[in-house]
Every structure is written in C-alpha cells, then in structure tokens.
C-alpha positions in Angstrom: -21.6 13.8 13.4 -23.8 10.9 12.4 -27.0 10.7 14.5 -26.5 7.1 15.4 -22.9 8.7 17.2 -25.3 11.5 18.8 -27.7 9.9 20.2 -29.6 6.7 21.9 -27.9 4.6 24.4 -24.4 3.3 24.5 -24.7 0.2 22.3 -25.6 2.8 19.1 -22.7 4.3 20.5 -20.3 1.1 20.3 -21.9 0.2 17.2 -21.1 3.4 15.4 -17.3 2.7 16.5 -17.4 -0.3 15.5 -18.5 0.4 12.1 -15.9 3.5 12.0 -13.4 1.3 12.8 -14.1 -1.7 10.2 -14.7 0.9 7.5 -11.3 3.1 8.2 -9.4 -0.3 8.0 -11.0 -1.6 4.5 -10.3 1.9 3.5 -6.6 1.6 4.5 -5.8 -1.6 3.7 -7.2 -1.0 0.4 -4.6 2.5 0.0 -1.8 -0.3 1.1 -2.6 -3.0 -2.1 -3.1 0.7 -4.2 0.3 1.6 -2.9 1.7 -1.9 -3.6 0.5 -2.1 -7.3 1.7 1.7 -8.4 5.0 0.7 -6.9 5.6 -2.3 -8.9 3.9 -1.0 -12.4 6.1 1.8 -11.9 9.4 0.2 -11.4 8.5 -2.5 -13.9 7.9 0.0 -16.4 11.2 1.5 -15.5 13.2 -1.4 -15.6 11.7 -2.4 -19.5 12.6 0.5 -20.8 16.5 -0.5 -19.9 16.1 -4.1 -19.9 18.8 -4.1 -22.4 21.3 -2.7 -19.8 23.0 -6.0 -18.6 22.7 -5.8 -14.9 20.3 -2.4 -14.5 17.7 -4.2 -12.5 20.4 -5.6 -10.4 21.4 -2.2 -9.3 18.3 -0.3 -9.3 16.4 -2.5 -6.7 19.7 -2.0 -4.7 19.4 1.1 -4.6 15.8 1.6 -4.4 16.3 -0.2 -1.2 18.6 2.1 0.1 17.3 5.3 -0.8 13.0 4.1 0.7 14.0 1.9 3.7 12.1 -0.8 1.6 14.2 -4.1 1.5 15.1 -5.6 -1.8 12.7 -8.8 -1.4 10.0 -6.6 -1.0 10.1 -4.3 -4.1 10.9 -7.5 -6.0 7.6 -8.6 -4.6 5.7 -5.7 -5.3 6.5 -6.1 -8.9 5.2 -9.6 -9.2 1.9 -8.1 -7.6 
C-alpha cells in the first residue's frame, strides 16, 4: 500500500481514492482509444489487401458485426479513427 492510503487522517485517505480513481480511468480510457485504433488498422489492412473483390468490404463488416456484437456503424467508425 502507499503510505498516503496508510496513514494520516481521512482526507489523505479520500485523496489517495481520489487519485486512484482519476488515474485507473485515464488508464482505461486510454486501453479503449488503443483498442479502437488496432481494430480499425487491422480491418483496414484487411480490407486493402481484397479491395479488388467487388463487394468484400460490404460483407466483411456484416459479418464482423455479427460474429463481435459490434454494430456495423461502429467498425466503420473505428476505421476512420
């Protein structure tokens, strides 16, 4: 444990928390635009190796959407990203 969580009265205390909890959201929301970014360079990637497959893209964010439970708008948007 940190020694300001250890210690001293109840307003290190809350502080500490405080901090934990500001830094474990920057942390995640940070993961979350990672996440967003590897999704779209990787389908992008995918789709322009076949972009001379009349229709591929069509299909593939069809049924990328189906098989993740992530609708079609956004993996479309996480490739613009």
């Amino acid at each position: 444990m940190r020694p300001e969580a250890t210690g001293g009265c109840y307003e290190d205390l809350l502080r500490a928390v405080r901090s934990a909890l500001f830094t474990g959201k920057v942390n995640i929301e940070y993961a979350w635009l990672m996440m967003f970014h590897d999704i779209g360079r990787l389908i992008h990637e995918h789709l322009l190796l076949r972009q001379d497959r009349a229709g591929y893209a069509a299909k593939t964010f069809a049924q990328l959407a189906a098989d993740t439970d992530v609708s079609r708008r956004v993996l479309y948007e996480w490739v613009q990203f």
